[in-house]
C-alpha positions as CSV (number, residue, x, y, z in Angstrom):
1,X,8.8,8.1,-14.2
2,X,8.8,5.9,-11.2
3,X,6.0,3.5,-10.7
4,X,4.8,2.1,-7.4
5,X,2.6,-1.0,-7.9
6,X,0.4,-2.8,-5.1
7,X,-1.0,-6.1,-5.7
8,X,-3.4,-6.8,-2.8
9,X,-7.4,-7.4,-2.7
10,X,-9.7,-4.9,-2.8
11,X,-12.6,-4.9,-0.3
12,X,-16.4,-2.8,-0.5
13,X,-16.6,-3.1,3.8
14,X,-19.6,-3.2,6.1
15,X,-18.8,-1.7,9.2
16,X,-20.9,-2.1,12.4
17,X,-20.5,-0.2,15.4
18,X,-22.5,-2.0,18.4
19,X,-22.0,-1.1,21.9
20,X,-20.2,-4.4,22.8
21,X,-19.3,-7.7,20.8
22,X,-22.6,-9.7,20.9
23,X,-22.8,-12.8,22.4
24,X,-23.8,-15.8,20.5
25,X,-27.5,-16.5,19.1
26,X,-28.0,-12.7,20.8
27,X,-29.9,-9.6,18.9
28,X,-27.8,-6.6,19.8
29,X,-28.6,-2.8,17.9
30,X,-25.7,-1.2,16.3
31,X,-25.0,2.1,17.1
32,X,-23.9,3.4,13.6
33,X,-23.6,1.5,10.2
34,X,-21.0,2.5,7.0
35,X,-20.3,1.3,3.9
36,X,-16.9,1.9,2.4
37,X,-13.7,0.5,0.1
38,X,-11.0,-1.2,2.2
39,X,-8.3,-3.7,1.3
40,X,-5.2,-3.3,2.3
41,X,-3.2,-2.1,-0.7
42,X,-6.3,0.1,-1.7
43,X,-6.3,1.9,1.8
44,X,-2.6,2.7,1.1
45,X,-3.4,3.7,-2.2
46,X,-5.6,6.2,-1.1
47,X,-4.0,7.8,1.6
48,X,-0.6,8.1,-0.9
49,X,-2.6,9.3,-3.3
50,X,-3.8,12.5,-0.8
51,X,-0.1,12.4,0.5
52,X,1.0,13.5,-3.3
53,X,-1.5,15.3,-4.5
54,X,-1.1,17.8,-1.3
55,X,2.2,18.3,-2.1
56,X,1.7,19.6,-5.7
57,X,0.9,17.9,-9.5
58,X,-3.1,18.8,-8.9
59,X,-4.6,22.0,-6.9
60,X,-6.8,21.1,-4.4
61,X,-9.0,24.1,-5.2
62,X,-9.2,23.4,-8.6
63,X,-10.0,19.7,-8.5
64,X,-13.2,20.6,-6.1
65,X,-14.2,24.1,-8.3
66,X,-12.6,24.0,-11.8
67,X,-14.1,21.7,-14.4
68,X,-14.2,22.3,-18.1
69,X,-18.0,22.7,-19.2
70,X,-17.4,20.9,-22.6
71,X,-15.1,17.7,-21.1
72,X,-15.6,17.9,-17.5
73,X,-12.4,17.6,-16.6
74,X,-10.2,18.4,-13.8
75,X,-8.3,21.4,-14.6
76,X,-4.6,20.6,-13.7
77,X,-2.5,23.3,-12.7
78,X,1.5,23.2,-12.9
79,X,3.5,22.5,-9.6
80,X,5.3,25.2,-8.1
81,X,8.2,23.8,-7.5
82,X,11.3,21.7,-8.7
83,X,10.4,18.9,-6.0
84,X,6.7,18.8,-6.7
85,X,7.7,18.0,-10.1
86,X,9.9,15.5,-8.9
87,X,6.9,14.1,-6.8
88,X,4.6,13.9,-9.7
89,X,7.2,11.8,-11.6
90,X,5.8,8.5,-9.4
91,X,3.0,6.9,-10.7
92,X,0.6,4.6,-8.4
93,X,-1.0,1.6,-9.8
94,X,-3.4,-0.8,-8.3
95,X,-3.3,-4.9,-9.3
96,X,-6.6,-5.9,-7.7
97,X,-9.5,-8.4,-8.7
98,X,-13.1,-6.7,-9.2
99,X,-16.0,-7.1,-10.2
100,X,-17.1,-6.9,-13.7
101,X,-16.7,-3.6,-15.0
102,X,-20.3,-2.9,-15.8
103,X,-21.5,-3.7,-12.3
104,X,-22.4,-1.5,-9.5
105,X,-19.9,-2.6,-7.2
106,X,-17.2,-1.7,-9.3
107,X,-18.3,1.9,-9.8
108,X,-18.8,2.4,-5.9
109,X,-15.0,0.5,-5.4
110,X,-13.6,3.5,-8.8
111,X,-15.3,6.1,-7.5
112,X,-14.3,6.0,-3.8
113,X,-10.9,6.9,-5.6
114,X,-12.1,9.8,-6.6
115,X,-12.7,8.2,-10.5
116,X,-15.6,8.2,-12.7
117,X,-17.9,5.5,-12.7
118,X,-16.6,2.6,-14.6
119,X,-16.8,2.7,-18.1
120,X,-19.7,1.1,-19.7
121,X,-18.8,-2.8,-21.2
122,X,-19.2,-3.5,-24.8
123,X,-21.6,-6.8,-25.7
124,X,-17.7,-7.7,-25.7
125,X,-14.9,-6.9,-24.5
126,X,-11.4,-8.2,-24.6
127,X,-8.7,-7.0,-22.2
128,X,-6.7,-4.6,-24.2
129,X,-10.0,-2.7,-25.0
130,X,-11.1,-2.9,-21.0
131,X,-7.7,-1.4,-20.4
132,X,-8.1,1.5,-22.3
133,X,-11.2,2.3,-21.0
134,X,-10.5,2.3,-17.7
135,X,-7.4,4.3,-18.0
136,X,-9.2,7.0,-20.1
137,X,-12.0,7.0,-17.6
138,X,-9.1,7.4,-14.8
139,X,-7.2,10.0,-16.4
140,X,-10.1,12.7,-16.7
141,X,-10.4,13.0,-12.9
142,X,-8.5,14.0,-10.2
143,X,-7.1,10.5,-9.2
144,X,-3.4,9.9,-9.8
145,X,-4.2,6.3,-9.9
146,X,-3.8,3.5,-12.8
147,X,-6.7,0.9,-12.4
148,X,-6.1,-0.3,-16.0
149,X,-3.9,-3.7,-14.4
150,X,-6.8,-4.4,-12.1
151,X,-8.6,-7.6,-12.9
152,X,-12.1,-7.3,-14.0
153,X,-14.4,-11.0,-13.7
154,X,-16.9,-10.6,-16.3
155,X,-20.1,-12.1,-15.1
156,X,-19.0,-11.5,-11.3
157,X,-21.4,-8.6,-10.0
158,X,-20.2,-8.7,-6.6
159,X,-17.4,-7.5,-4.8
160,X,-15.4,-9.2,-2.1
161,X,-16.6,-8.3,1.0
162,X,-15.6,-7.7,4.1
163,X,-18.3,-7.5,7.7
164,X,-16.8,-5.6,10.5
165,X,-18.1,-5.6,14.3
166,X,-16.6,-2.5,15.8
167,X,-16.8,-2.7,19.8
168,X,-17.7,0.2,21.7
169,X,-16.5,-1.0,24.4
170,X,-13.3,-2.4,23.9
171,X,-12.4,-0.5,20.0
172,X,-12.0,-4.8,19.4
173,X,-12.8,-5.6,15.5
174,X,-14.5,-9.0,14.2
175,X,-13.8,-9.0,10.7
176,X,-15.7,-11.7,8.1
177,X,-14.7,-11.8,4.7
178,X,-16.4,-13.1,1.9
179,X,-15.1,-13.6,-1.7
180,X,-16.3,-14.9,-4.7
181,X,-14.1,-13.6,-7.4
182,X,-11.8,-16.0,-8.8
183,X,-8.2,-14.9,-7.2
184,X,-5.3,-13.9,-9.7
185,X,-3.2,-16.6,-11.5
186,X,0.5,-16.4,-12.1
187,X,-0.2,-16.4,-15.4
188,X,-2.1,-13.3,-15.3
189,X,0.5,-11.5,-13.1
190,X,2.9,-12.6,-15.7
191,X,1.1,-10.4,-18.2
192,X,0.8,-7.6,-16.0
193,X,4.7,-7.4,-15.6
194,X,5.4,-7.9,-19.1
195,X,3.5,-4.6,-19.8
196,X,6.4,-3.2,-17.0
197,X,9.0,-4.9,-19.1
198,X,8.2,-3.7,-22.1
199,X,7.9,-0.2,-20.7
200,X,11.4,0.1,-19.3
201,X,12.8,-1.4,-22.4
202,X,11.6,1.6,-24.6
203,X,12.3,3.9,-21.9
204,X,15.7,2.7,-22.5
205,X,15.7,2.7,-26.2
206,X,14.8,6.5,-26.2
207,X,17.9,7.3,-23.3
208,X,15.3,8.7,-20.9
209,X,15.9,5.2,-18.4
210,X,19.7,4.0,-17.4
211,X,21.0,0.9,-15.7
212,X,19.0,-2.3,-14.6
213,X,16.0,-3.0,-16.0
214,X,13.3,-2.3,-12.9
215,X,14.9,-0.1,-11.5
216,X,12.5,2.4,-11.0
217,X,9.5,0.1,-10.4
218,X,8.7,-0.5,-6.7
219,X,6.1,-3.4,-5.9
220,X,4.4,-4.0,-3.0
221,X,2.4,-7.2,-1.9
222,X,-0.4,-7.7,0.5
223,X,1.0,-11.4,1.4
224,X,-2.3,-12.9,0.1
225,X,-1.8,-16.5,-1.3
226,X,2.1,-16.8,-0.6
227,X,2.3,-19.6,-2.9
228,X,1.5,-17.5,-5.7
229,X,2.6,-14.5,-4.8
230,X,6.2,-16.0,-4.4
231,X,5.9,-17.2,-8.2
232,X,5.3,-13.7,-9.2
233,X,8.2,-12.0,-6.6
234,X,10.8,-14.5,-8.3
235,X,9.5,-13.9,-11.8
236,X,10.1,-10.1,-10.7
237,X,13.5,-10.8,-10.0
238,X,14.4,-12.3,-13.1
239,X,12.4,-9.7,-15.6
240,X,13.1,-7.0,-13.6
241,X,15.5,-7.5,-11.3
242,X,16.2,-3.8,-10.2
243,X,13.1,-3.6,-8.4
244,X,12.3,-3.0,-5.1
245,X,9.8,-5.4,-3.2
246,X,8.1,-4.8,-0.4
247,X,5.3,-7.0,1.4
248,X,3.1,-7.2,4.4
249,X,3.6,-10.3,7.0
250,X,0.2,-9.1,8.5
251,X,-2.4,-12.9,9.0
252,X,-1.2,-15.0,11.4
253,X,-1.4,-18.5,10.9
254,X,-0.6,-18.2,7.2
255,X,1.7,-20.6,5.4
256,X,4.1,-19.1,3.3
257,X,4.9,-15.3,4.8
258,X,7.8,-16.3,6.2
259,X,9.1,-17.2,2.4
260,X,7.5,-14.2,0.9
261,X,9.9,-12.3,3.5
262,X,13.3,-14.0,2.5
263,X,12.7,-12.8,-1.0
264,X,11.6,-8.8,-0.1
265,X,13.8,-5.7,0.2
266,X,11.4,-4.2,2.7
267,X,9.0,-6.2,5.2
268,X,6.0,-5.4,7.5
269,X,4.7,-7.3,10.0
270,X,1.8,-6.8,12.4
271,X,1.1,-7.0,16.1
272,X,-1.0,-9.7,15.6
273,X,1.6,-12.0,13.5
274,X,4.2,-11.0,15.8
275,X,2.5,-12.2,18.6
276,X,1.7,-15.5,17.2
277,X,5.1,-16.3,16.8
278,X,5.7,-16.0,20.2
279,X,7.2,-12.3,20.2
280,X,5.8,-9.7,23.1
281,X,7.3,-6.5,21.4
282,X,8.4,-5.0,17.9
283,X,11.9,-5.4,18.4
284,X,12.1,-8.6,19.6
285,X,9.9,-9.9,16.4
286,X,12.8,-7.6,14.2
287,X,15.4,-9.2,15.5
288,X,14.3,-12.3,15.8
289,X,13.0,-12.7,11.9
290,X,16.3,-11.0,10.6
291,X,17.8,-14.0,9.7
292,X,15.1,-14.8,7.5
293,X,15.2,-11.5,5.8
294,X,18.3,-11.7,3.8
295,X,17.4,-9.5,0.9
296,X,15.6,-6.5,3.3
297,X,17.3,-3.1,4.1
298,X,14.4,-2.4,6.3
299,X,12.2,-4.5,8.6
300,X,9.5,-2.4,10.4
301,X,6.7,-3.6,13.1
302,X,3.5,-1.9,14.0
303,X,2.7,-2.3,17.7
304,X,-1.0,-0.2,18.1
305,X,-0.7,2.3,21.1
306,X,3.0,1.3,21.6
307,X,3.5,2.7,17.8
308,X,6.2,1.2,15.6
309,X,9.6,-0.2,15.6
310,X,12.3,-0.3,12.6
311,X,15.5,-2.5,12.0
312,X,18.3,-1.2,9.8
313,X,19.9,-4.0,8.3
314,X,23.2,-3.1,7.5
315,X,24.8,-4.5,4.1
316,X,27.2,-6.7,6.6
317,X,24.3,-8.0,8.1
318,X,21.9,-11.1,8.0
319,X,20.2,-8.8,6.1
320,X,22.4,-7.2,3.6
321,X,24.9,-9.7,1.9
322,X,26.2,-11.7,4.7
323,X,29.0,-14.5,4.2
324,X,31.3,-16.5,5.5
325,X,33.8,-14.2,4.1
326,X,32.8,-11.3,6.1
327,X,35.1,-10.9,8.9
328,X,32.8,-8.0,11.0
329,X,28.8,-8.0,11.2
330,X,27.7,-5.0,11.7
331,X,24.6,-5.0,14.6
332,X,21.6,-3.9,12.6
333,X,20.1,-0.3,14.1
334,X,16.9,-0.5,15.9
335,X,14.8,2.7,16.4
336,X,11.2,3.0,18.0
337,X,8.5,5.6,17.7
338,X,5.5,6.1,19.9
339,X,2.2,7.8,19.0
340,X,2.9,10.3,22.3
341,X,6.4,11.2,20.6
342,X,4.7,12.7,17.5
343,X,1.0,13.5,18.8
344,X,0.4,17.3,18.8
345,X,-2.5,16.2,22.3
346,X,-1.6,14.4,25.2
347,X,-4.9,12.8,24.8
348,X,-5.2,10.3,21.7
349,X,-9.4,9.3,21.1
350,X,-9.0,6.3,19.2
351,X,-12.2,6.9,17.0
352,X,-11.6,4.3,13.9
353,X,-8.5,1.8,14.1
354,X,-9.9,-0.1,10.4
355,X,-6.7,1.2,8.1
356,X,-4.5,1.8,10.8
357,X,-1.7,0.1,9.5
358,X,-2.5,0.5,5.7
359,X,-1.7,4.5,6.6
360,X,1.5,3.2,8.5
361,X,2.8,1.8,5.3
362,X,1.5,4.8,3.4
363,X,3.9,7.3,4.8
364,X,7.0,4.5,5.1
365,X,6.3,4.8,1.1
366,X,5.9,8.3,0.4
367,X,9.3,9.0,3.0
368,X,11.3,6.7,0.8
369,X,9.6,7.2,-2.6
370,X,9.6,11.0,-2.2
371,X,13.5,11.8,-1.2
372,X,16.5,12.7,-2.8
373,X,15.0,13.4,-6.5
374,X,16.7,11.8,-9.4
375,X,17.7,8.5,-7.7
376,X,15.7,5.0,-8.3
377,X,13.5,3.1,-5.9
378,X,16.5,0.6,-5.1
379,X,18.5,3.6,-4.1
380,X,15.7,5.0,-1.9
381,X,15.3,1.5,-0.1
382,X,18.8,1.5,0.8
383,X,18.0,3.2,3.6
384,X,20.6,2.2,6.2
385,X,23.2,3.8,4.7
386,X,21.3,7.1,6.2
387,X,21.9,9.4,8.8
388,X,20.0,8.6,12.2
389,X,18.0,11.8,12.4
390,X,16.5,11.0,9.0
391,X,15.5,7.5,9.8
392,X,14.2,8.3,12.7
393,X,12.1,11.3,10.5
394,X,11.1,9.1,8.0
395,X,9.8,6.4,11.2
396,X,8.0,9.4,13.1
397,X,6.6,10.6,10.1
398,X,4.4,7.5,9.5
399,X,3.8,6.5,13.0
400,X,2.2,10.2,13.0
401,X,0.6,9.7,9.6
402,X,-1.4,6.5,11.7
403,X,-1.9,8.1,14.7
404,X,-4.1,10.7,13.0
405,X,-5.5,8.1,11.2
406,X,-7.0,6.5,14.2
407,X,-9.0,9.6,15.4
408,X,-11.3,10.0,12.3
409,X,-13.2,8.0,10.3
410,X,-12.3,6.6,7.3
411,X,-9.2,8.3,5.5
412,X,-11.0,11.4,3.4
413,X,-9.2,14.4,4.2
414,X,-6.4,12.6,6.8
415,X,-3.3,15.0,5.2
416,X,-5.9,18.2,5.5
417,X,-5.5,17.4,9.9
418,X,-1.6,17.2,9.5
């Protein structure tokens, strides 16, 4: 089984559409109004979660038709194929903070993955006992998603929050977030992995799991709190230092990302941070931050309307073991994709942008996580050691992915356009 963990926070937004960004101290009428779940690593989440579930493991017809009367469950029907089966072998788990588990907020946040609502708290509750709730409430529906490492506040009835002023006129988005919840400790993350530990270790007691411990876990940061989320990427590496790490160099301004980079195997950054460092294009901010990714096989930069770029790093590069020693470093491969190389229009509406790059990482993940059945995540990462023609596939593929994200709302139903 191969597990793919994101660790990010987990937004209910408000999303205003008003004909133009008001002005200050100004009363302006919004054209349209929705209420929905965002967060980064949740938006991912969910558009993985269609991604898989498309391509076998659950039958689309039967999760909307086929219930059993008596335990109103999803009937699951088997895969088809060899590869589905392979598919369904990776598991997606959420580390978030939410509300407590009784409240409404966390009900709307579980079911907007498809989930039940959230099971109903004891007078007490202790976390082993929440955990088993909330995965036996998650494993009667369709969702192919592990909540049960998500950190419920008890006594918090509020979800962070999240207030975004959509322009018309301009597709511009404001964004003010609010959040009470008390953010995750090391300590706590600590626990969390140490569930992961002790999962490999008696994967590897009963012959099912070779090699280094890890090595099929794949974990994936937001880049919230970089001071704590370094803590837990080096604990990583020393309980489980065969997996793979990815994170997301997305805020600008923020201390810390650039650390949070040197220590990940695959790195995102965003338009906006790019910019802020000085960089006017996705290859430029590659290049110029490979010297502070020394772990990463892959470096990737969304650019809006221009797309996305990817560096290679080869394993004689900056980026893949280089030393003094090495007598020949190799230039790391750069490859771009634009939304008009992979749109099926010439004409792209952009209709809702909020996710846009949340779906970008979605199908970078699924094209790495989702290939070559039978080898581990690190393998999968090691993706400059490929042929061309499937980087560039595996590039287009989410640059696509986004692109169709950008003409609907939300992300209900994004594989259903492909």
């Amino acid at each position: 089984m191969k597990h793919l963990i994101f660790v990010g926070a987990c937004y209910l937004d408000t999303i205003l559409t008003v004909p133009q960004f008001p002005e200050e101290d100004s009363k302006l009428r919004a054209t349209a109004l929705q209420v929905r779940r965002g967060g980064n690593c949740p938006n991912t989440v969910e558009v993985l979660q269609q991604l898989l579930l498309s391509r076998g493991g659950l039958d689309s017809s039967s999760t909307q038709n086929q219930r059993d009367s008596a335990a109103d469950v999803v009937v699951v029907t088997p895969p088809p194929s060899q590869q589905q089966q392979q598919q369904q072998q990776l598991k997606l788990h959420l580390v978030s903070i939410l509300p407590d588990v009784g409240s409404s907020a966390c009900r709307k946040i579980l079911s907007s993955f498809a989930a039940p609502a959230a099971p109903q708290p004891s007078s007490s509750y202790d976390s082993e006992s929440l955990s088993e709730s909330v995965t036996g409430a998650a494993s009667a529906t369709a969702t192919i998603v592990d909540f049960s490492h998500c950190l419920y506040r008890k006594g918090h009835d509020e979800a962070a929050s999240s207030y975004i002023i959509r322009s018309g006129a301009t597709g511009s988005r404001t964004i003010v977030n609010y959040n009470d919840l008390p953010e995750m400790t090391t300590d706590e993350f600590i626990n969390i992995v140490d569930d992961f530990v002790a999962l490999q270790h008696n994967h590897s007691d009963d012959g099912r799991t070779r090699g280094v411990v890890g090595a099929n876990c794949w974990w994936h940061f937001e880049g919230r709190i970089p001071e704590t989320t370094l803590q837990c990427i080096r604990y990583l590496r020393q309980v489980l230092p065969g997996s793979t790490i990815s994170v997301e160099v997305e805020k600008p301004g923020r201390e810390g990302l650039v650390e949070l980079a040197t220590e990940s195997d695959v790195v995102f950054y965003s338009k906006s941070w790019a910019e802020s460092r000085g960089y006017a294009e996705p290859e430029a901010c590659l290049r110029g931050e490979l010297s502070n990714c020394k772990k990463a096989s892959l470096m990737l930069c969304t650019w809006g309307r221009q797309g996305a770029g990817a560096l290679f790093p080869s394993p004689a590069g900056a980026g893949g073991g280089n030393n003094e020693q090495t007598a020949e470093i190799a230039e790391p491969e750069y490859l771009h994709c634009s939304p008009s190389e992979v749109s099926e229009t010439q004409t792209i509406t952009v209709v809702d942008s909020i996710g846009a790059g949340d779906t970008f990482i979605a199908g970078i993940l699924y094209g790495l996580l989702t290939t070559k059945p039978g080898t581990t995540t690190k393998d999968r990462s090691s993706v400059q050691c490929q042929s061309q023609e499937r980087k560039k596939e595996l590039l287009s593929f989410a640059v696509k992915l986004a692109t169709m994200k950008v003409q609907m709302e939300g992300f209900a139903g994004i594989v259903q356009r492909w």
